[in-house]
C-alpha positions in Angstrom: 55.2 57.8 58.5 52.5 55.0 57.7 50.9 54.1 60.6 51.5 50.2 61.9 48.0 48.5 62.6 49.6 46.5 65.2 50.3 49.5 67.4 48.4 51.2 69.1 50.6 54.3 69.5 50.0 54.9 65.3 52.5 57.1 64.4 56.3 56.4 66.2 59.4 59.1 64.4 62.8 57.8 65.4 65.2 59.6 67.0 68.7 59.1 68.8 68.8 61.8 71.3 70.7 61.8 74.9 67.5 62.2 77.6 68.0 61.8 81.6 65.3 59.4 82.8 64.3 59.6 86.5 63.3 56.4 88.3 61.5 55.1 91.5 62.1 52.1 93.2 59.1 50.0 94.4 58.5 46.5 95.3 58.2 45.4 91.5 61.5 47.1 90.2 62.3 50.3 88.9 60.1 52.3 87.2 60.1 55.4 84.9 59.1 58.6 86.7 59.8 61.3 84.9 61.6 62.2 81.2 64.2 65.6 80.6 64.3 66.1 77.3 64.8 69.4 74.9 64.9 71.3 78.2 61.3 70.0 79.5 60.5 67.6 82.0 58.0 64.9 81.2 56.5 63.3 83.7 55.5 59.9 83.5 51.2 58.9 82.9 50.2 55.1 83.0 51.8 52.2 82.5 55.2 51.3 81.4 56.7 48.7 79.4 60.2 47.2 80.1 62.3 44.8 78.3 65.5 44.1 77.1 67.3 42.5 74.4 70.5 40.4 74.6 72.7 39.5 72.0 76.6 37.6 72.0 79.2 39.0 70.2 82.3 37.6 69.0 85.5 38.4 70.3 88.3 37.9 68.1 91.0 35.4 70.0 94.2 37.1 71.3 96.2 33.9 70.3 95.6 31.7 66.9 95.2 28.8 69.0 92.3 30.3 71.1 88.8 29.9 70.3 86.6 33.0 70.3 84.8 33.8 73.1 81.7 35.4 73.1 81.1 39.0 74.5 77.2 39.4 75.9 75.4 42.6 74.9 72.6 43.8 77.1 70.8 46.2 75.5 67.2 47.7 78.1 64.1 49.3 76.9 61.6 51.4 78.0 58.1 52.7 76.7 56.2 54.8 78.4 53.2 57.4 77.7 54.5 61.2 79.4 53.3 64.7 79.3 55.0 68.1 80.4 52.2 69.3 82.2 48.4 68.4 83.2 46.7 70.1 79.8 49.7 69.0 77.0 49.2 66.2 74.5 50.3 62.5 75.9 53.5 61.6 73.7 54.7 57.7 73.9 58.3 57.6 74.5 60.4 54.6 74.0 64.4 55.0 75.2 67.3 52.8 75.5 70.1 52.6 77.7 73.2 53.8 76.1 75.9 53.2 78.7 75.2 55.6 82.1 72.7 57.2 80.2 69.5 56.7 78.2 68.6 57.5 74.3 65.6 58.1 72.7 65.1 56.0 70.2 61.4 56.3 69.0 58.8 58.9 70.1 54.9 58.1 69.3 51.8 60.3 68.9 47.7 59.6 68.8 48.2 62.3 66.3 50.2 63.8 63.4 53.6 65.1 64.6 55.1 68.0 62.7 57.8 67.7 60.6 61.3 69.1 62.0 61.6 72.0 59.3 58.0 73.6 60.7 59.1 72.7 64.4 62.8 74.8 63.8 60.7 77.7 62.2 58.2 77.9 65.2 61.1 78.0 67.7 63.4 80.0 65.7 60.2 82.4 65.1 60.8 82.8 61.9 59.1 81.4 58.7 61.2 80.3 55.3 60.6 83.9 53.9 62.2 85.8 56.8 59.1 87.5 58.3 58.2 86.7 62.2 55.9 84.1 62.3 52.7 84.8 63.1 53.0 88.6 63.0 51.7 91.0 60.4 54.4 93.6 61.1 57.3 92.2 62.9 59.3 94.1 65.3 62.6 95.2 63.7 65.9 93.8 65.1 66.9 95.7 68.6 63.5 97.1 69.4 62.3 95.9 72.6 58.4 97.2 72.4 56.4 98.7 69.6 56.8 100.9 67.5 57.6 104.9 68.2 
């Protein structure tokens, strides 16, 4: 992904997964507390951006002598910097409300973000060629501790 000189984040990877975003009410609005998201909580560091787009749709006419009428669109945005705990990387976060619920829709790093494939193989724990990763002489299936 080539970074875009007009933001500052450098490096945004889309995505369109369901999140839960927590808010807190204040004198200025709501505002993004914290972020659940592939079982973690993010919580919320900085400042936050809001906006919100809003488009009219056409609606066919339920009678040929009707004009159309137009159907508004709402669609609200959030970006925010969050990190799951005090000593973890900062990762922008930019989500959109999808109904009840929110999406995320973009997620930004101040550094190179690892593709999905090496991601799946460090959670699964396995490399492509079947070995454990990181382990000279992996535990075989069923064993609990080392070797006898």
């Amino acid at each position: 992904m080539d970074p875009n000189p007009s933001d500052p984040v450098g490096r945004w990877r889309p995505f369109d997964e369901a999140v839960t975003v927590t808010f807190a009410t204040g004198p200025c609005g709501p505002r993004p507390l914290a972020l659940h998201w592939r079982g973690s909580l993010w919580r919320v560091v900085g400042e936050s951006l809001h906006w919100s787009t809003w488009r009219a749709l056409p609606v066919a006419p339920a009678h040929p002598d009707d004009h159309p009428v137009p159907l508004g669109f709402r669609a609200d945005f959030w970006r925010f910097q969050a990190q799951s705990d005090p000593v973890s990387p900062v990762l922008h976060f930019e989500v959109r409300r999808a109904g009840a619920g929110w999406r995320l829709v973009r997620l930004g790093a101040t550094f190179d973000l690892p593709d999905r494939s090496t991601t799946e193989a460090t959670t699964t724990g396995r490399t492509s060629d079947g070995d454990a990763a990181g382990c000279a002489d992996p535990v075989p299936a069923g064993s609990v501790g080392a070797r006898d």
